[in-house]
VODRENLUM-22762 format. One record per residue: residue number from 0; x, y, z of N, C-alpha, C in turn. Coordinates in Angstrom, 1 decimal, padded with zeros to 4 digits. Layout:
N
<r NUM,<X,Y,Z>,<X,Y,Z>,<X,Y,Z>>;
...
# end
This chain:
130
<r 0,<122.2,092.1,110.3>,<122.2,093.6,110.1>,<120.8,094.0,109.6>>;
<r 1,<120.3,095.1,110.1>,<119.5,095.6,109.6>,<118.9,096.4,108.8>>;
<r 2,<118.1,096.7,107.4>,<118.1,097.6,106.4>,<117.5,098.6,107.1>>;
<r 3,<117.9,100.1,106.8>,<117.2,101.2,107.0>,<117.4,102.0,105.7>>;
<r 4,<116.3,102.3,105.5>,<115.9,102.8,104.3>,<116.1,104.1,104.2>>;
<r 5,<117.6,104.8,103.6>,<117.5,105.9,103.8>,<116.1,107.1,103.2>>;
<r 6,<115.9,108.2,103.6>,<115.1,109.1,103.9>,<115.4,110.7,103.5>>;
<r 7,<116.9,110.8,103.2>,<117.5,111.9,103.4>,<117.0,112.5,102.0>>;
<r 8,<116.7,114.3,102.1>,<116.0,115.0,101.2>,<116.5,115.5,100.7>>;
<r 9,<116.3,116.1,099.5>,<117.6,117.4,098.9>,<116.3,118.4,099.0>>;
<r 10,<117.0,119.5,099.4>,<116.5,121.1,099.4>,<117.0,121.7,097.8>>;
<r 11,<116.3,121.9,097.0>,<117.5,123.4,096.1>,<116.4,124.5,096.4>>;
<r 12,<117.0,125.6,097.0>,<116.4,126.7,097.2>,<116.3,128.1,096.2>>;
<r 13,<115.6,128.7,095.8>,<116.2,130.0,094.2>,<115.6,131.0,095.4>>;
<r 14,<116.4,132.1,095.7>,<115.9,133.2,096.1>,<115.1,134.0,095.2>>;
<r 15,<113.9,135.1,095.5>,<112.9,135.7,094.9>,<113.6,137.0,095.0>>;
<r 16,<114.3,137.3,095.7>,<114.5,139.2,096.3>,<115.8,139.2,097.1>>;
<r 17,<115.8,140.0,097.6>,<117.0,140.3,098.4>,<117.1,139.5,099.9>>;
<r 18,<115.6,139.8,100.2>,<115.3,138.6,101.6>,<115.2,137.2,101.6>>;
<r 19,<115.0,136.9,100.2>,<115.2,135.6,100.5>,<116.6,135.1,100.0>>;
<r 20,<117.9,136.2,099.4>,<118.9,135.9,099.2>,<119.8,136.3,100.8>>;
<r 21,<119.3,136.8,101.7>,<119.6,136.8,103.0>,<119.3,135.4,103.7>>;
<r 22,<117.7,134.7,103.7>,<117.5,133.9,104.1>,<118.6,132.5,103.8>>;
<r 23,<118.5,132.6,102.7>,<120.1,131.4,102.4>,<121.2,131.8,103.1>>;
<r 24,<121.4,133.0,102.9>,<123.0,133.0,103.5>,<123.1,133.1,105.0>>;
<r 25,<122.1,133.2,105.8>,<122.3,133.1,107.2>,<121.4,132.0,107.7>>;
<r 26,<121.1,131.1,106.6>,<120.3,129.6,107.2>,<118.6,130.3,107.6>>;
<r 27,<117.9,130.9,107.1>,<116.7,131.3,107.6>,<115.3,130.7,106.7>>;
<r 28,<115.8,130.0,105.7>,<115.1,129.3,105.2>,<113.6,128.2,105.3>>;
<r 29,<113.5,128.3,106.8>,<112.3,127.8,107.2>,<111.6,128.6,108.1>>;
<r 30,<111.9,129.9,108.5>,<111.6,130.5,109.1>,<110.3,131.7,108.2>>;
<r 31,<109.1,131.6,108.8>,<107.9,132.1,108.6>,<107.9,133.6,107.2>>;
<r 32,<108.8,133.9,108.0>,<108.8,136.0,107.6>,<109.6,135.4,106.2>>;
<r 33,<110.3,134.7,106.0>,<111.3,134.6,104.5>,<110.3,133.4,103.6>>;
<r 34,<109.7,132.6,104.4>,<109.5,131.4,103.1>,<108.6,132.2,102.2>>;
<r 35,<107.9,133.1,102.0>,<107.3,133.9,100.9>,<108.4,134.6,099.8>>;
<r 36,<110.0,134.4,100.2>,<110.8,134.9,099.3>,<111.9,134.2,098.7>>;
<r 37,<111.3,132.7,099.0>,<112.3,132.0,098.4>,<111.2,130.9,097.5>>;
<r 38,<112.0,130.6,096.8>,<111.0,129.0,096.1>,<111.6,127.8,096.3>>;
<r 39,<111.2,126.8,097.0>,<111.5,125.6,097.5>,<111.3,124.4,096.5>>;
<r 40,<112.1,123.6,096.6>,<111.8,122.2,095.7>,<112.7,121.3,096.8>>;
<r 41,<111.7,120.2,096.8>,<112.5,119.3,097.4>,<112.5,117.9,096.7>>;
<r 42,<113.1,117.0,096.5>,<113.2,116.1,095.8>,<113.6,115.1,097.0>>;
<r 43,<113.2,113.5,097.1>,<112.6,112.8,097.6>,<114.0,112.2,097.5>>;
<r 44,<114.7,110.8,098.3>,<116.0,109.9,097.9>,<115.6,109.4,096.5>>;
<r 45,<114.7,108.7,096.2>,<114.5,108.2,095.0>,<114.7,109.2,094.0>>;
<r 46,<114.3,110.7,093.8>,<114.3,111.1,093.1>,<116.0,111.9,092.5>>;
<r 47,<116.8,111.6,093.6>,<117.7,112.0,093.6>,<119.2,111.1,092.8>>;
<r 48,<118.3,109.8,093.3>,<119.3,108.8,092.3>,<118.8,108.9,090.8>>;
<r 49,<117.5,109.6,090.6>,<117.6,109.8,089.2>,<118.6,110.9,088.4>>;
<r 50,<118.5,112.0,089.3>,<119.3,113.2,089.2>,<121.1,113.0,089.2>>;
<r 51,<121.4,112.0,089.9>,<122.6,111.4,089.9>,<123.3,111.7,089.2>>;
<r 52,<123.3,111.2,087.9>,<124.6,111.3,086.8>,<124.2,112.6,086.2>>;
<r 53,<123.3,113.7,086.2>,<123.0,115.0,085.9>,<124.0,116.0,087.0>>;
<r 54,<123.5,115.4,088.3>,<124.4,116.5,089.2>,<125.5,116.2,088.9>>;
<r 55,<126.3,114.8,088.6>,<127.8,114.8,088.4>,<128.2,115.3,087.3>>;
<r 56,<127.6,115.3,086.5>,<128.4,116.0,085.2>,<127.8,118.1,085.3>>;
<r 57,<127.0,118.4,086.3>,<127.2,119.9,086.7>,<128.4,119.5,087.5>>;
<r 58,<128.4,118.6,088.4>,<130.1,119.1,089.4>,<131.2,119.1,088.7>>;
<r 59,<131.1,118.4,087.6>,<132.4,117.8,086.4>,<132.3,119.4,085.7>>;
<r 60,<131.3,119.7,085.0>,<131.6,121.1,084.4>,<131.7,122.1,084.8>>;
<r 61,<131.2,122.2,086.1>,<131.2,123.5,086.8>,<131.9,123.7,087.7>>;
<r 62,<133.2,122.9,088.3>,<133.8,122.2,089.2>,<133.0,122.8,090.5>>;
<r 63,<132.1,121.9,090.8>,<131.3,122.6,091.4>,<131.5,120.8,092.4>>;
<r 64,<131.1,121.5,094.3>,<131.2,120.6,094.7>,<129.8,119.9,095.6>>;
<r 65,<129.3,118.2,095.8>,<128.6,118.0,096.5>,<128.8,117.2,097.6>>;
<r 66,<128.7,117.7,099.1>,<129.0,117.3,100.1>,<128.1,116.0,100.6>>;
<r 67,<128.1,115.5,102.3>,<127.2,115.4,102.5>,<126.1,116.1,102.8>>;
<r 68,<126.6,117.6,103.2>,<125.8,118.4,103.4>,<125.5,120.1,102.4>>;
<r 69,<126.1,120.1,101.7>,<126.3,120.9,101.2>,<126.5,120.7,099.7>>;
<r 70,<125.9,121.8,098.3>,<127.1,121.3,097.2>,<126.8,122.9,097.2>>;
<r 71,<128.4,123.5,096.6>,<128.6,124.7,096.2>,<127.8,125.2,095.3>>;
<r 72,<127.9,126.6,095.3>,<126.6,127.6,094.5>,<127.2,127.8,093.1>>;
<r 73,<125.9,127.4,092.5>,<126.0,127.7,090.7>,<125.6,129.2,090.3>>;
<r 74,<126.7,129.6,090.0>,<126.7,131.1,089.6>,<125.0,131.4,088.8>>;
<r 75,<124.6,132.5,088.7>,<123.5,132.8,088.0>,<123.7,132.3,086.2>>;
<r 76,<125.4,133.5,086.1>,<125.7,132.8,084.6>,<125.9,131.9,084.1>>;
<r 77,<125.9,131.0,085.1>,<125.9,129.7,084.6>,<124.6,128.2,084.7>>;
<r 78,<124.0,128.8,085.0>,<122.2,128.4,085.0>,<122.0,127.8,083.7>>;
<r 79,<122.2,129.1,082.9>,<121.7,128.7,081.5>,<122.2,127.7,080.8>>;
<r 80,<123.5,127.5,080.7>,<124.4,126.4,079.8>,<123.7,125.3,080.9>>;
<r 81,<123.7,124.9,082.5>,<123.2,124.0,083.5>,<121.8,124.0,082.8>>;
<r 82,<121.0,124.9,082.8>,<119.8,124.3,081.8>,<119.7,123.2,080.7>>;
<r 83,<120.7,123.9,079.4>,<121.4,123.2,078.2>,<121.4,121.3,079.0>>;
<r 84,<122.3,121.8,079.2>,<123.1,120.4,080.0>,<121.3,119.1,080.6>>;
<r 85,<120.7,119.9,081.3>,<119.9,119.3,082.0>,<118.7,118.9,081.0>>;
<r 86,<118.5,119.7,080.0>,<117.4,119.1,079.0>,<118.0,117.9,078.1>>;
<r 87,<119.0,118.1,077.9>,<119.9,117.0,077.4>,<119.1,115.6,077.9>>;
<r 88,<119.7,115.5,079.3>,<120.2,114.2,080.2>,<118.4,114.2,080.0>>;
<r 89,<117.3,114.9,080.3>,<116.0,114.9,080.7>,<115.2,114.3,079.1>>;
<r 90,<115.9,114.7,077.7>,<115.7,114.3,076.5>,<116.3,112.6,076.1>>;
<r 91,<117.1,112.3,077.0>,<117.6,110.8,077.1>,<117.2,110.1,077.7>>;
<r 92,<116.3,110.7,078.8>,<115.7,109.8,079.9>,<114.6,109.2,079.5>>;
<r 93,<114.1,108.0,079.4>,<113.5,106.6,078.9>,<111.9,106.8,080.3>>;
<r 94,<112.6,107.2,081.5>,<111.2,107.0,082.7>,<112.4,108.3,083.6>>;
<r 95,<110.9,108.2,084.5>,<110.8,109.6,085.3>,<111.9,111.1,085.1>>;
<r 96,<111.0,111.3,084.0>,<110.9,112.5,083.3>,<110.9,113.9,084.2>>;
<r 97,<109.5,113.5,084.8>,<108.8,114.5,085.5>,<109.9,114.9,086.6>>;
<r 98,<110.9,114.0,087.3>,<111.9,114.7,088.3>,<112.7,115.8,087.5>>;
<r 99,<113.5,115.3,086.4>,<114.1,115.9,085.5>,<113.2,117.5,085.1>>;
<r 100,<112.1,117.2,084.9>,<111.5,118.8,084.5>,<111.4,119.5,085.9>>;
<r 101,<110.9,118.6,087.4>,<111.1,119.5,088.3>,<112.4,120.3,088.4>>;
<r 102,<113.7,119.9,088.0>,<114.7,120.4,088.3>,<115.2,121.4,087.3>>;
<r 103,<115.0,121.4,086.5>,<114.6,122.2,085.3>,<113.8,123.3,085.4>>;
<r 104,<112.8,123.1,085.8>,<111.9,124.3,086.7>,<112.4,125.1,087.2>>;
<r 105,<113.6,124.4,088.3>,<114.3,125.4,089.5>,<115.2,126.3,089.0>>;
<r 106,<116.0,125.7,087.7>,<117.1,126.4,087.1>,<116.0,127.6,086.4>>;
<r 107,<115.2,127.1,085.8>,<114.5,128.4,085.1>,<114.2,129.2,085.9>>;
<r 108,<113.3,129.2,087.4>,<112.9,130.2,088.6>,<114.0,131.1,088.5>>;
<r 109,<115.1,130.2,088.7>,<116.7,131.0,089.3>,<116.9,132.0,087.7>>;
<r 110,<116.5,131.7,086.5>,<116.9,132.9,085.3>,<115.8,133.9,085.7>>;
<r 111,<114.7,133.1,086.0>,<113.5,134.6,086.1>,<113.6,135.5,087.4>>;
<r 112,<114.4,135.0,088.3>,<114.5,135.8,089.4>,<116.3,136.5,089.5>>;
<r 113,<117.0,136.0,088.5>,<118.5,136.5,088.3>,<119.2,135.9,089.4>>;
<r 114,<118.6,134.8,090.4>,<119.6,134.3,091.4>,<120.2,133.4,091.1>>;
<r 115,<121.4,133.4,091.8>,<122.4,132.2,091.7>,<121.3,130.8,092.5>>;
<r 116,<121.9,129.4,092.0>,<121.4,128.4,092.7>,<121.9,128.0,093.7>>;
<r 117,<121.4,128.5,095.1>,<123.2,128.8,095.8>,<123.7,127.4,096.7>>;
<r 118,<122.5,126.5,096.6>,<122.8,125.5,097.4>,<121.7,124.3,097.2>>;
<r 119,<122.4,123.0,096.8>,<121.6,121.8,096.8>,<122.0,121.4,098.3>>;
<r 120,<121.0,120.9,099.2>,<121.4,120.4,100.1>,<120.7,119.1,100.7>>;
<r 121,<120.9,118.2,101.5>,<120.9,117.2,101.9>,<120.5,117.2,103.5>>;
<r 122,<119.5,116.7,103.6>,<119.0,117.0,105.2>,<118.3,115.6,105.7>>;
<r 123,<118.6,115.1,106.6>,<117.9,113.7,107.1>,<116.4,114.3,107.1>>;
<r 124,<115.8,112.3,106.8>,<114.1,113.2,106.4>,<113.5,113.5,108.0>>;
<r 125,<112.7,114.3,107.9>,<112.1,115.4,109.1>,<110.7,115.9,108.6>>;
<r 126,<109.8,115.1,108.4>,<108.5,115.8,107.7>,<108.0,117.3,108.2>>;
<r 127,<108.2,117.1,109.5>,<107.8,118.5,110.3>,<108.8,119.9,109.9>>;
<r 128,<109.9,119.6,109.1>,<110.9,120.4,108.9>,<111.0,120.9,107.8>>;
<r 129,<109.9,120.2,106.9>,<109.6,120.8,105.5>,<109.7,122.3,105.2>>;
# end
């Protein structure tokens, strides 16, 4: 049998405005006219098994769910306590810190822009599809 090394990306997207809160909800997210209204982060497989026991204890508290392709949207009011929660795990973390503040980052975008986080998602890797 042979190893393949999975590849697969996570997206979390924060809307900036009203177009880029359209852009999520009708999948338009890579499309030219919106990516100036959304803010993108993507995090790498590796960086995602760090994120691991962080995203499970948001789906534990938030009963919030993650697919293979999808995890359900974290309300805006609930960002902040998801903040709380994420500096925690990010104040216990021993090495790769810096993923942990990236994600941290996004929840903060999402307070300064009043959006909900409406979707972590999972996309086979595609460099061209960035």
């Amino acid at each position: 049998m042979e190893y393949v090394e999975d590849n697969t990306l996570m997206f979390m997207d924060v809307a900036k405005d009203e177009k880029g809160r359209e852009a999520i909800e009708y999948g338009y997210e890579t499309q030219d006219e919106y990516k100036d209204h959304l803010i993108r982060v993507v995090f790498l497989r590796d960086e995602q098994r760090v994120l691991d026991l962080l995203l499970l204890e948001l789906m534990d508290k938030f009963e919030m769910y993650i697919g293979n392709d999808l995890m359900t949207t974290m309300e805006n009011s609930k960002v902040p306590k998801a903040l709380e929660i994420s500096r925690e795990f990010a104040n216990k973390a021993e090495k790769s810190k810096e993923v942990f503040e990236k994600f941290i980052k996004q929840l903060e975008n999402a307070v300064a822009f009043g959006s909900d986080v409406p979707e972590f998602y999972l996309q086979m890797h595609n460099p061209s599809g960035i």
